[in-house]
LOKEMI-595044 format. One record per residue (C-alpha): residue in three letters; x, y, z. Coordinates in Angstrom, 3 decimals, decimal comma. Layout:
% residues N
REC lumkol       c1       c2       c3
REC    ALA        X        Y        Z
...
% end
This chain:
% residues 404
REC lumkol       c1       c2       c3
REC    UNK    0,000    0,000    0,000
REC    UNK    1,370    3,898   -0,880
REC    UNK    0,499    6,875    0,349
REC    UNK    0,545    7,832   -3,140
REC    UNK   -2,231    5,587   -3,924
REC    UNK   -4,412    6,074   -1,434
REC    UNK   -4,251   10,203   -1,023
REC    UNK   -5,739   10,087    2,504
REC    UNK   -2,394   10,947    4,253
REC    UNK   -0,705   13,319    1,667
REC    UNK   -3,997   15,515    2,099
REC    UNK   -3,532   15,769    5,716
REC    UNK   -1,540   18,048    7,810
REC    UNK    0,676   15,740   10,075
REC    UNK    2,895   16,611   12,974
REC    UNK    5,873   13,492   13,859
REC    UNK    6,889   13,157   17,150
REC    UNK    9,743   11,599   18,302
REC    UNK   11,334   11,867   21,864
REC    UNK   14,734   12,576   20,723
REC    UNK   16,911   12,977   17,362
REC    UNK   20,500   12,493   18,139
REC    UNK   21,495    8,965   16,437
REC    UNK   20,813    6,167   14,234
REC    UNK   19,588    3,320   16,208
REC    UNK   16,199    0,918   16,075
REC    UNK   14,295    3,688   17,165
REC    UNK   15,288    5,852   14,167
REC    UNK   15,205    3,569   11,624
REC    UNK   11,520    3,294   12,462
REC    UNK   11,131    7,028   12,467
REC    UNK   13,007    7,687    8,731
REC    UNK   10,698    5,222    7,711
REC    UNK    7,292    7,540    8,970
REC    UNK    9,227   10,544    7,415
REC    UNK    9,285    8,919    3,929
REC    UNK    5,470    7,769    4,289
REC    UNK    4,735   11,234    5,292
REC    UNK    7,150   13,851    3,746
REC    UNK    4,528   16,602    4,289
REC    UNK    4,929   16,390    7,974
REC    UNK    6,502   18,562   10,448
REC    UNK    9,068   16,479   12,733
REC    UNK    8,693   17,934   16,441
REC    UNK   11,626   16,402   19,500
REC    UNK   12,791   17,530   22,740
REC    UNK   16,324   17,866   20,837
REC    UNK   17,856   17,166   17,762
REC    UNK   21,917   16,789   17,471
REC    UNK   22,344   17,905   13,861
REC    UNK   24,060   15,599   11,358
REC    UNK   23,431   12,583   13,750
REC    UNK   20,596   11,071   11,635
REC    UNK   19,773   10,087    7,864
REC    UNK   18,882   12,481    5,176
REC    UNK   15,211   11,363    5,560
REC    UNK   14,805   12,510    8,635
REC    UNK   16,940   15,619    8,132
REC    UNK   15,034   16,708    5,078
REC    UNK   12,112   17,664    7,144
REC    UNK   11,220   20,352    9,287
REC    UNK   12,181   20,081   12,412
REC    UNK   11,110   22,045   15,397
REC    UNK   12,507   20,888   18,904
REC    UNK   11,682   22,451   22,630
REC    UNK   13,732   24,942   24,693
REC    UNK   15,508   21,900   25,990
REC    UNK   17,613   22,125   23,133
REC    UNK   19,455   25,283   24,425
REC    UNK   20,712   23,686   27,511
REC    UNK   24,337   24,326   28,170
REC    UNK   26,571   20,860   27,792
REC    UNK   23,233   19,139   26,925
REC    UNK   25,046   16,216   24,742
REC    UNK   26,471   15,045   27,963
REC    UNK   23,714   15,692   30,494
REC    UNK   20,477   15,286   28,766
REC    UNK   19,868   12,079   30,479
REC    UNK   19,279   14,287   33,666
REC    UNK   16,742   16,594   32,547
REC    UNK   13,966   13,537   32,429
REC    UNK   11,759   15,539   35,067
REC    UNK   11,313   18,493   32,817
REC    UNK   10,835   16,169   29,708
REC    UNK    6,520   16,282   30,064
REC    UNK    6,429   20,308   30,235
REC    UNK    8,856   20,361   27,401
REC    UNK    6,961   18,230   25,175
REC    UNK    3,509   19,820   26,394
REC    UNK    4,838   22,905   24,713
REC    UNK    4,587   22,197   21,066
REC    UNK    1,030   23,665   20,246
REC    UNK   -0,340   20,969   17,532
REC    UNK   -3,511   22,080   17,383
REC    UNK   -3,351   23,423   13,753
REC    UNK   -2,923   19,993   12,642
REC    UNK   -5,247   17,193   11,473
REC    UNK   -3,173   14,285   12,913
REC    UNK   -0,167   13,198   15,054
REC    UNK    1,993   10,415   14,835
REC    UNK    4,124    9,948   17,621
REC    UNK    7,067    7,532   17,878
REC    UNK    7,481    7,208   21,947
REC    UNK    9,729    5,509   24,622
REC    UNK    9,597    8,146   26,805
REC    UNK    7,320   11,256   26,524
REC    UNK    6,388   11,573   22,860
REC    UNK    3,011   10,094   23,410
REC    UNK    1,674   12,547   25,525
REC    UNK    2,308   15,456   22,529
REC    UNK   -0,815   17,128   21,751
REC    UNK   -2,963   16,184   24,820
REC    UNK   -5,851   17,879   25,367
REC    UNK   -5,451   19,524   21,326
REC    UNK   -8,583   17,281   20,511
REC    UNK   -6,284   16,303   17,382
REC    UNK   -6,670   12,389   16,682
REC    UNK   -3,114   10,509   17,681
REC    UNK   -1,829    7,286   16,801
REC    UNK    1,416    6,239   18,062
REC    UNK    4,269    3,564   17,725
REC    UNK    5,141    2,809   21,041
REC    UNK    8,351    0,863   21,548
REC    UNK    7,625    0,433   25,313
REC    UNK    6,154    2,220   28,104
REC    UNK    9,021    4,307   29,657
REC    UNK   10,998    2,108   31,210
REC    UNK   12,517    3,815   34,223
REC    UNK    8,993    4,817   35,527
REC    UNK    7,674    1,186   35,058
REC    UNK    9,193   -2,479   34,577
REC    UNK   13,345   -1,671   34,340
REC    UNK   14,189    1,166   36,742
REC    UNK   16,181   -1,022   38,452
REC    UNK   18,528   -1,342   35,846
REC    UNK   18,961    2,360   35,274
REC    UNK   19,079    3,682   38,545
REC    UNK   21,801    1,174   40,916
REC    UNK   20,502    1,036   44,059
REC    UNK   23,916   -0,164   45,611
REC    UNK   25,512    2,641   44,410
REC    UNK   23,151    5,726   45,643
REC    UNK   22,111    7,359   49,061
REC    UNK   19,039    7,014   50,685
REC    UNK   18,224   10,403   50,252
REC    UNK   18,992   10,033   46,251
REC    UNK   17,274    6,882   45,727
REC    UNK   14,046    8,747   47,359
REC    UNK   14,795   11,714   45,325
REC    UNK   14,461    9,278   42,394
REC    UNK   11,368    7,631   43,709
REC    UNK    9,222   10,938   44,162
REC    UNK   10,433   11,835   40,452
REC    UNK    9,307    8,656   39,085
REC    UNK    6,460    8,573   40,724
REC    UNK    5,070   11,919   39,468
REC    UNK    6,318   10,868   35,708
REC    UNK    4,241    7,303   35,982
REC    UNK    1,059    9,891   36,904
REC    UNK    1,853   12,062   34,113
REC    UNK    2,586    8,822   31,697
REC    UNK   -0,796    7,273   32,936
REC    UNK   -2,637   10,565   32,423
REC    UNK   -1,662   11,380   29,195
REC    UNK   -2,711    8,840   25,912
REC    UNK   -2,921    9,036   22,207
REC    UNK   -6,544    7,880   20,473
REC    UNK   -4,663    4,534   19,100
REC    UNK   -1,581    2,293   20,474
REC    UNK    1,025    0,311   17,988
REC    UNK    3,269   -1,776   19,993
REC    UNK    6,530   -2,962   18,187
REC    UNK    6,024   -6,078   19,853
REC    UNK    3,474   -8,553   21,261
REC    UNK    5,400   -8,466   24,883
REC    UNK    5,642   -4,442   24,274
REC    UNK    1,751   -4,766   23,849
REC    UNK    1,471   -6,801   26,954
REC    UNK    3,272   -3,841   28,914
REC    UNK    0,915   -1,376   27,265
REC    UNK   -1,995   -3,170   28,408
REC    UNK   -0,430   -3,566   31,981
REC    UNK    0,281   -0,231   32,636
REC    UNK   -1,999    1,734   30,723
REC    UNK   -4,702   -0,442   30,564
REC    UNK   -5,345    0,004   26,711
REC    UNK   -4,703   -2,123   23,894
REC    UNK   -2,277   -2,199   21,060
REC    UNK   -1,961   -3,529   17,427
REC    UNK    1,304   -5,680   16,851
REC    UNK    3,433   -4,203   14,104
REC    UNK    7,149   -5,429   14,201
REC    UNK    9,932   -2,546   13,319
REC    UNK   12,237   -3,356   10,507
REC    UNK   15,074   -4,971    8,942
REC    UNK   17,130   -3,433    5,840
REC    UNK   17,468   -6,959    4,970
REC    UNK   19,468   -5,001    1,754
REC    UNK   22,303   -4,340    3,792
REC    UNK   23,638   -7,514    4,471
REC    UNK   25,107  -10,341    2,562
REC    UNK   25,903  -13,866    3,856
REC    UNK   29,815  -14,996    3,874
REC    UNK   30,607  -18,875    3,255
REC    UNK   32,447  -19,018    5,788
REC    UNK   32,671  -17,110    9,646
REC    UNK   35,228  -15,964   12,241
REC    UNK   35,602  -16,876   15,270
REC    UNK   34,488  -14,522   17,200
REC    UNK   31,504  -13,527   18,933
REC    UNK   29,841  -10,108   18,083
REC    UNK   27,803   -7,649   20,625
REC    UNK   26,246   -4,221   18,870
REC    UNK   24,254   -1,994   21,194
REC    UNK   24,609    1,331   23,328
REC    UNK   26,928    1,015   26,569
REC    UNK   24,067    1,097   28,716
REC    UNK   23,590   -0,776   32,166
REC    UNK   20,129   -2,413   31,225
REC    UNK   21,660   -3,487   27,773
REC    UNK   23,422   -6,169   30,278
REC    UNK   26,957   -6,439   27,834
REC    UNK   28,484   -6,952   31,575
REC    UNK   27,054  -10,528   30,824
REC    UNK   28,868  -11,519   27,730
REC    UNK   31,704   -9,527   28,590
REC    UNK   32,237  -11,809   31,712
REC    UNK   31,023  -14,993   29,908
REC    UNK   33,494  -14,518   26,621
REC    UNK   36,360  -13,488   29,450
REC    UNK   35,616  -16,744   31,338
REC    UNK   35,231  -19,342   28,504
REC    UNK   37,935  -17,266   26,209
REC    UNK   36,362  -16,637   23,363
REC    UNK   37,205  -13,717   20,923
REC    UNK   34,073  -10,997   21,744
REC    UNK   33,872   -7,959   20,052
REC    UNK   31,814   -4,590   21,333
REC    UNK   30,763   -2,201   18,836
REC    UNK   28,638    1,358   20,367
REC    UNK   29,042    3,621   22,768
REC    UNK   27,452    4,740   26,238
REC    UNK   28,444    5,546   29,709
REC    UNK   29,050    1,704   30,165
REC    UNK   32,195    1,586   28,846
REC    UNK   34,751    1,885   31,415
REC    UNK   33,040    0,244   33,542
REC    UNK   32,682   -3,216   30,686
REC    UNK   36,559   -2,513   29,594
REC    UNK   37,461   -2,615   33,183
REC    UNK   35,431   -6,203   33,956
REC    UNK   36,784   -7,473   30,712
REC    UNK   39,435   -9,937   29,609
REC    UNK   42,050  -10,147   27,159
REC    UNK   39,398  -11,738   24,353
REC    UNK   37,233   -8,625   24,722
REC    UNK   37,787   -6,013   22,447
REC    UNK   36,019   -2,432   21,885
REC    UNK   35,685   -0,474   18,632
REC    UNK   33,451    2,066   19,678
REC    UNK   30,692    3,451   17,217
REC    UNK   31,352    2,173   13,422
REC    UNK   29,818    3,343   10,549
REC    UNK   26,726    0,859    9,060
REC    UNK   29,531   -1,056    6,022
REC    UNK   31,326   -2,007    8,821
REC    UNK   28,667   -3,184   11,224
REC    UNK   27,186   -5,501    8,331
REC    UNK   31,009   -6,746    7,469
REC    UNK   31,344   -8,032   11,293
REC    UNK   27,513   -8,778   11,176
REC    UNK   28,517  -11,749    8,655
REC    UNK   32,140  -12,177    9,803
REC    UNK   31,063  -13,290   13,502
REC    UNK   30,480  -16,872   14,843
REC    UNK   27,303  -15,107   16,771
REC    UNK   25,489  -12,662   17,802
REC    UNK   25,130  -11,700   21,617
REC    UNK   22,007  -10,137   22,720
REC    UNK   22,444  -10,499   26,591
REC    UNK   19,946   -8,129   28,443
REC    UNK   16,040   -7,857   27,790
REC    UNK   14,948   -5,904   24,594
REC    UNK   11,657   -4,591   23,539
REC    UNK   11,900   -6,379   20,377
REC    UNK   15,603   -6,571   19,200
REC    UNK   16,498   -5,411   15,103
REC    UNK   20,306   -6,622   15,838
REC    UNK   19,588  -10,263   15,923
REC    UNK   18,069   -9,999   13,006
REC    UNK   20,502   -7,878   11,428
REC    UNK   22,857  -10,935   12,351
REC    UNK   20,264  -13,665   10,913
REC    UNK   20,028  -11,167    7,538
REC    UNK   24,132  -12,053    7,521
REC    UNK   23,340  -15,763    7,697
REC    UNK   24,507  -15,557   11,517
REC    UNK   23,100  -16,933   14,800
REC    UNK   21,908  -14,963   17,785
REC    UNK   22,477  -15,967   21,095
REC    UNK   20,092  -14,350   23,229
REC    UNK   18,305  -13,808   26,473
REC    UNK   14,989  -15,503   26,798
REC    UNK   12,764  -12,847   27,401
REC    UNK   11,049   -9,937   25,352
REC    UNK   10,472   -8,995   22,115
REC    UNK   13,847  -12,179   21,767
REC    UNK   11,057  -14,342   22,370
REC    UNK    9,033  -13,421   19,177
REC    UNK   12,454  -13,112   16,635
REC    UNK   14,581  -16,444   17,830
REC    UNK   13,903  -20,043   17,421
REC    UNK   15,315  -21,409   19,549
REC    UNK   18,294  -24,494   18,437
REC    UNK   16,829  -26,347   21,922
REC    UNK   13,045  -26,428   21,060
REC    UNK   12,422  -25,292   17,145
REC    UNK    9,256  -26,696   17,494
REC    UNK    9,424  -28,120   13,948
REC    UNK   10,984  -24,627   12,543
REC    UNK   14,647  -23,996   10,979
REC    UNK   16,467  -22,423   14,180
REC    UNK   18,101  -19,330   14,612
REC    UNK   19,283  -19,396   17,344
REC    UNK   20,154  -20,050   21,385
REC    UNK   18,033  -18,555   24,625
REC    UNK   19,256  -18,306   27,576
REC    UNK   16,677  -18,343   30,427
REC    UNK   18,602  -16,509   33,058
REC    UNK   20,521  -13,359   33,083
REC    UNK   23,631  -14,940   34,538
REC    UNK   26,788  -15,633   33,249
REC    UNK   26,341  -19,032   34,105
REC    UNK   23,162  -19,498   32,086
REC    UNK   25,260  -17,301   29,162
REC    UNK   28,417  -19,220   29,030
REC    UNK   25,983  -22,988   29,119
REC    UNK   24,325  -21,403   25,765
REC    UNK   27,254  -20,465   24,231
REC    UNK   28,480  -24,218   24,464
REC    UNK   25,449  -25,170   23,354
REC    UNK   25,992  -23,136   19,924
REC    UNK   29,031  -24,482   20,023
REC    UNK   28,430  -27,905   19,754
REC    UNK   25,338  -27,618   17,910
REC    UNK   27,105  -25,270   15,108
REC    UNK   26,362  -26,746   12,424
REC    UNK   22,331  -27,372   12,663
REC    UNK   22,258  -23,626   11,578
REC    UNK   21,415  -22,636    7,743
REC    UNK   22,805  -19,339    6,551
REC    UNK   19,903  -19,815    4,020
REC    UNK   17,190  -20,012    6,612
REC    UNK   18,358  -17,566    8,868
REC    UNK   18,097  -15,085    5,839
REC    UNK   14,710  -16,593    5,007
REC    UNK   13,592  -15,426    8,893
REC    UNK   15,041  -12,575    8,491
REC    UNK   12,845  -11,451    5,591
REC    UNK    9,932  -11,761    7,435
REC    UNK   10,360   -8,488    9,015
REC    UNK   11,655   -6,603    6,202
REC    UNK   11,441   -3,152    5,296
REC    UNK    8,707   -3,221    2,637
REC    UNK    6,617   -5,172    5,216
REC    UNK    7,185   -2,727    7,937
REC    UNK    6,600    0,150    5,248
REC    UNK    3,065   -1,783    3,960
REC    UNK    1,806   -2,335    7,446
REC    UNK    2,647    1,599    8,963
REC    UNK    0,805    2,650    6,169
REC    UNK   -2,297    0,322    6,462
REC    UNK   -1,998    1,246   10,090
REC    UNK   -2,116    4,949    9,361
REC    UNK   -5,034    4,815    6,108
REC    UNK   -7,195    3,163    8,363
REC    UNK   -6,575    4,987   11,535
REC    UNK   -7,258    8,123    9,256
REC    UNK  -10,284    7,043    7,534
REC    UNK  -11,833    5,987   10,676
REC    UNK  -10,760    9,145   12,780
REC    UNK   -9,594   11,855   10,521
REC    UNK  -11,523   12,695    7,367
REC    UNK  -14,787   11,804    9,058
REC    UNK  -14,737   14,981   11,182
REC    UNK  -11,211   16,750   10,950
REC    UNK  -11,027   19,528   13,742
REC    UNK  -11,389   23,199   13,867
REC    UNK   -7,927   24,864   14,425
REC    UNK   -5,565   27,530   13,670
REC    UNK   -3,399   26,859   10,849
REC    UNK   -0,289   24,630   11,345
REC    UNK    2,903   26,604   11,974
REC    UNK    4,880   27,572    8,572
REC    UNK    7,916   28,611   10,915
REC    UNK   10,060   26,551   13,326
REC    UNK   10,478   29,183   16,166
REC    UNK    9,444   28,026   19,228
REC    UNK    7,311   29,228   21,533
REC    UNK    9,299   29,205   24,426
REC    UNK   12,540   31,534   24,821
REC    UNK   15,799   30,217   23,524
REC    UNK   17,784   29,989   26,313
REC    UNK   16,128   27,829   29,536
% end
């Protein structure tokens, strides 16, 4: 299905939200592809780094909140989370006649109140108010008085969060849709995020290494197969970037190296260069892994979260081609008896296969089922009864004053 063929969505005016623009991961790849679905729209983010995304998302207007004027905010943005609702309450979207949000944080709650129908992608329900905040704020390593600092904060963003909905959930996930339904209490239509199947190519044969892409982030859990790789010593490599990463080169042994961040040719060379791929901690879905499977690779992967829906497991296929190994604890224990597992087990995997999976969550799916999403979502709420509103904004000068 195109946008150009239906007409629905290149009539309307459209406002994008996204929480932040200030890199190419999972998140963005999702996002370019709204922006090419919708090339009318205006883009509107708490802050956008300049030159840190694709040319599709660059290309359109983009209009961010004062929180982009905040001295040093590259390195501290992290810490401005409490003023992240107020910040995105202050894009007026009234003038439009539909928002699309892409949220993990606070880009859901753009536009309440406007009476302007909303559909969003949700990749999860923000994780340090709800399910993870354990893994982002150490208790071992804060005061009492912090950690009940934290606790008040968090508990006035899960109000906020709970307050604040769009007309019309998608989850990029079914366990994503689960958390939606837990916290929120509202239901969500499954629509996986992509793979650029395109940009990988199967080698005949691998390395012998293992291979680990993600940000440097505690909850990403790389402290797992940094420890398992040093213990069993096996070749690892860590590609990304994050506060993390002392912390990981410190813990890790002579078979662990660290490249830092690498441009996409190079990913995809190690992608189909590496024995496996490690995907230790619990994602909302997971692209990686499938980036890896594109590459004719394994994944080796915790057993929980959107993992759950993208690997089949080598132990029980359940009369599918496997791609892959879960692990069912987050130990390095549980780790290190998978990765023997794979070991021995090697060569039940089919490059050929693992490409076939692969494809099923390509990028012309992805693309065909956003835009179904958004035709019907329009027809049904939209062009019925489009609201009354001031024109939509033809400059990007925000509303609040340039310097916070």
């Amino acid at each position: 299905m195109s946008v150009a063929g239906t007409g629905i969505l290149a009539d309307l005016k459209v406002a994008l939200v996204h929480d932040w623009v200030t890199g190419m991961r999972g998140g963005e790849r999702c996002l370019e592809v709204f922006c090419e679905l919708l090339p009318q729209a205006h883009l509107y983010t708490l802050f956008h780094f300049r030159g840190a995304v694709s040319p599709a998302i660059e290309a359109l207007p983009i209009r961010t909140s004062p929180l982009q004027w905040v001295p040093g905010l590259r390195r501290w943005y992290r810490h401005l989370l409490p003023l992240f609702p107020r910040a995105i309450a202050s894009f007026d979207l009234s003038g439009y006649d539909l928002v699309v949000s892409l949220s993990h944080c606070v880009a859901k709650g753009a536009g309440a109140g406007s009476g302007v129908p909303h559909v969003s992608y949700c990749f999860t329900p923000m994780r340090y108010a709800w399910d993870q905040k354990e893994a982002y704020f150490n208790r071992d390593r804060r005061s009492r008085v912090a950690l009940a600092l934290i606790e008040r904060v968090l508990e006035g963003l899960r109000r906020w969060d709970q307050a604040t909905h769009p007309d019309r959930y998608l989850a990029i996930s079914r366990c994503v849709a689960e958390r939606i339904r837990r916290s929120y209490g509202r239901e969500a239509e499954v629509v996986h995020p992509p793979v650029d199947v395109a940009r990988f190519r199967p080698r005949p044969e691998p390395e012998g290494f293992y291979l680990a892409v993600s940000a440097l982030a505690p909850y990403k859990r790389l402290d797992l197969a940094v420890a398992a790789c040093s213990r069993l010593g096996r070749r690892l490599i860590v590609v990304g970037r994050g506060e993390d990463r002392g912390r990981l080169e410190a813990a890790a042994g002579p078979s662990v190296s660290f490249r830092g961040w690498l441009p996409d040719a190079e990913v995809a060379d190690l992608m189909a260069r590496c024995r496996a791929f490690l995907l230790p901690g619990e994602e909302d879905f997971g692209i990686a892994p499938l980036e890896a499977m594109a590459s004719g690779r394994p994944a080796v992967a915790l057993g929980r979260g959107g993992a759950l829906e993208t690997v089949v497991d080598l132990r029980r296929p359940e009369g599918r081609e496997p791609t892959g190994v879960l692990f069912d604890e987050p130990t390095v224990d549980s780790l290190c008896g998978a990765l023997l597992e794979l070991e021995r087990r090697e060569s039940d995997f089919d490059p050929g296969a693992l490409r076939r999976h692969a494809e099923r969550f390509s990028l012309p799916r992805f693309r065909d089922e956003v835009a179904r999403a958004l035709v019907g979502f329009a027809r049904e709420r939209v062009t019925a009864a489009r609201p009354a509103g001031p024109p939509a904004p033809e400059g990007l000068e925000s509303s609040w004053p340039r310097s916070v």
